[in-house]
N, C-alpha and C positions, 0 to 999 in steps of 0.2 A: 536722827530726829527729823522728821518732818519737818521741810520748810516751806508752806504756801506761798507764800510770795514766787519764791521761785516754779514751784509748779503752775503757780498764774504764770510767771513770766513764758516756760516751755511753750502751755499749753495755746497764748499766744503769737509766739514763735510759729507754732503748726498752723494758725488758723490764718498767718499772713502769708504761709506759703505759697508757689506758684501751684503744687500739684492742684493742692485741695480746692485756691482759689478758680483755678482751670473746671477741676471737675462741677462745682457748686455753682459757677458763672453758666456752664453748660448745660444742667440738668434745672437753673432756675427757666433759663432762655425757653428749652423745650415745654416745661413745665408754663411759664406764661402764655408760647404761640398756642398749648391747647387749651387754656382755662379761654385765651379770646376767641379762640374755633368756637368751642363748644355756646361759648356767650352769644356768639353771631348768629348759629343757626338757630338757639333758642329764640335769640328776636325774632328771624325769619318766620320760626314755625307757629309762633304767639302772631306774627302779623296775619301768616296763611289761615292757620287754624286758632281761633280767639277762644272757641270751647276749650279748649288745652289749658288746663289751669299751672302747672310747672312743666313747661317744657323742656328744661334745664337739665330737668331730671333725667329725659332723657336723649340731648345733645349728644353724650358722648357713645351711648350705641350708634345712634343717626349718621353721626362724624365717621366714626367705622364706617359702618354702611356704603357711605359717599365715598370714602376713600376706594375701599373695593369695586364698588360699580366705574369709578375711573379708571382705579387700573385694569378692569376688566373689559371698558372702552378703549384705552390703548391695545391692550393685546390684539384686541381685535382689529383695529386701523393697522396696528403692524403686522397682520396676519394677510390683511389686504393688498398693501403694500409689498409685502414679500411676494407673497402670491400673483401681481403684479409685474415685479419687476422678475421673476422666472420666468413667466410668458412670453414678455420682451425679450429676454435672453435665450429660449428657448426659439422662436418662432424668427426674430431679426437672421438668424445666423445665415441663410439656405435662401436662395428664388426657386419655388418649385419648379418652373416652367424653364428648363434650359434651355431651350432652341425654337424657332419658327415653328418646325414641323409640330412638335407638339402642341404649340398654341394654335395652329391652322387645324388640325385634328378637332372632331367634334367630343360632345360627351361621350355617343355612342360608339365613336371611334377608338375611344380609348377603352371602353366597357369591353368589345372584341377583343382588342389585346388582352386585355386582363383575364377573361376567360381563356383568351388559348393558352396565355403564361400560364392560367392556372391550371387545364390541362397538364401541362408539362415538369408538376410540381415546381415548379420558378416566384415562389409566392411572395418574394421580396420584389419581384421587377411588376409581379402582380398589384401587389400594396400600392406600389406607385401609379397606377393606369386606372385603379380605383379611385383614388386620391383625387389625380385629375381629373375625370370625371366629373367628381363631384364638384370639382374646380370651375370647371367650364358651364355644369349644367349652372350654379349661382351666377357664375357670367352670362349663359345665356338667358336668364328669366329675370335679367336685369339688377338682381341684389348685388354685384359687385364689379369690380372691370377687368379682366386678368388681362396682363402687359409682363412682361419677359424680365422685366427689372425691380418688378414688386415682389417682395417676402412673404411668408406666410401672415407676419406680425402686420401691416399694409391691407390685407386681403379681413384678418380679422378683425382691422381696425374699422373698416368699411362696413361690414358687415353687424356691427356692433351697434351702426348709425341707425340701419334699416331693420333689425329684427336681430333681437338680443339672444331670443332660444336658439337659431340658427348659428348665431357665432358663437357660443359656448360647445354647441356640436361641432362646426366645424375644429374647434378650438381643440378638441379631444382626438379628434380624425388624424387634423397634423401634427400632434403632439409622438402619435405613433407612427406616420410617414415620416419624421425626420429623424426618429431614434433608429429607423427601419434602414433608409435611405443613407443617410450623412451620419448615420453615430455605430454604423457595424455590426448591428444588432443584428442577428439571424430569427427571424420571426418563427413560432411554431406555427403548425399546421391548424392548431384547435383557434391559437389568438388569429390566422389570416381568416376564421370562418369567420368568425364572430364579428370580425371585423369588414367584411366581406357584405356579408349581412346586414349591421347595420349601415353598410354604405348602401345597397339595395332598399333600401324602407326608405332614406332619405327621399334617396332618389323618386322611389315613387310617391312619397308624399309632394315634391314638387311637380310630379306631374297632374296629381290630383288637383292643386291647386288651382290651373290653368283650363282643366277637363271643364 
């Protein structure tokens, strides 16, 4: 026979226990922080915009909204930040300029070499005499200071000060002198043209500059 009492008694047994009381304490918790989300930005949007007769109504798309545009600002600051600190890591490792002679060397001095390496198909020691070049000509036209003990990341950092489109170029330059140079890379003949090339336009856009 049915006895109520006791299925009161069970049914409050279950509704004192830890599971339910756990789950119920959890989903009221998150249930409250959005009923007060949604209430806040409704004032906000009733204070912004007063023609808005129930804003409330629609809080809880808005709130979405807001959430995603944040986490879509994060990505993005951590996209920079990574992007960042690769650079740094990429660019600190290597001092291009290892010895006197090559820092006593002009731009033009190294552009010779480069063409004879390149003659001789030698288009990694090429890559590098390119580089330079481009190294010393920013040195000589005053955008940067080249010194025997400073990095690419140093050189870029400089350069960042005085003309931003310029160190984002050079930034690309030595990104492929140092995988070229210090990381073993064997460069093909199509990537030294191209690269070749735009180290040529560089260069004479700064001689433009000065003409």
């Amino acid at each position: 026979m049915f006895n109520a009492d006791k299925a009161r008694g069970d049914l409050e047994d279950i509704l004192k226990g830890k599971e339910y009381r756990v789950y119920y304490e959890s989903k009221g918790l998150f249930a409250t922080w959005w009923d007060k989300a949604k209430e806040w930005i409704a004032t906000q949007l009733e204070k912004l915009f007063p023609a808005i007769d129930s804003a409330s109504g629609v809080s809880g798309t808005i709130l979405i909204a807001i959430i995603v545009l944040i986490v879509f600002l994060l990505v993005l600051v951590a996209f920079f930040v990574i992007r960042n600190t690769r650079r740094n890591r990429i660019l600190r490792k290597q001092k291009p300029l290892q010895s006197r002679k090559e820092m006593n060397w002009t731009s033009e001095r190294h552009l010779e070499e480069a063409d004879k390496l390149e003659s001789l198909e030698e288009y990694t020691s090429s890559t590098r005499h390119l580089f330079l070049a481009l190294l010393l000509s920013f040195h000589e036209k005053g955008l940067l200071e080249a010194r025997i003990w400073k990095t690419n990341w140093d050189y870029y950092d400089e350069l960042r000060k005085v003309d931003q489109f310029k160190a984002e170029q050079f930034f690309q330059f030595a990104q492929l002198f140092e995988e070229v140079t210090y990381g073993e890379r064997t460069v093909r003949k199509s990537e030294f043209m191209q690269f070749h090339h735009e180290i040529r336009k560089v260069l004479g856009d700064l001689r433009e500059e000065n003409s």
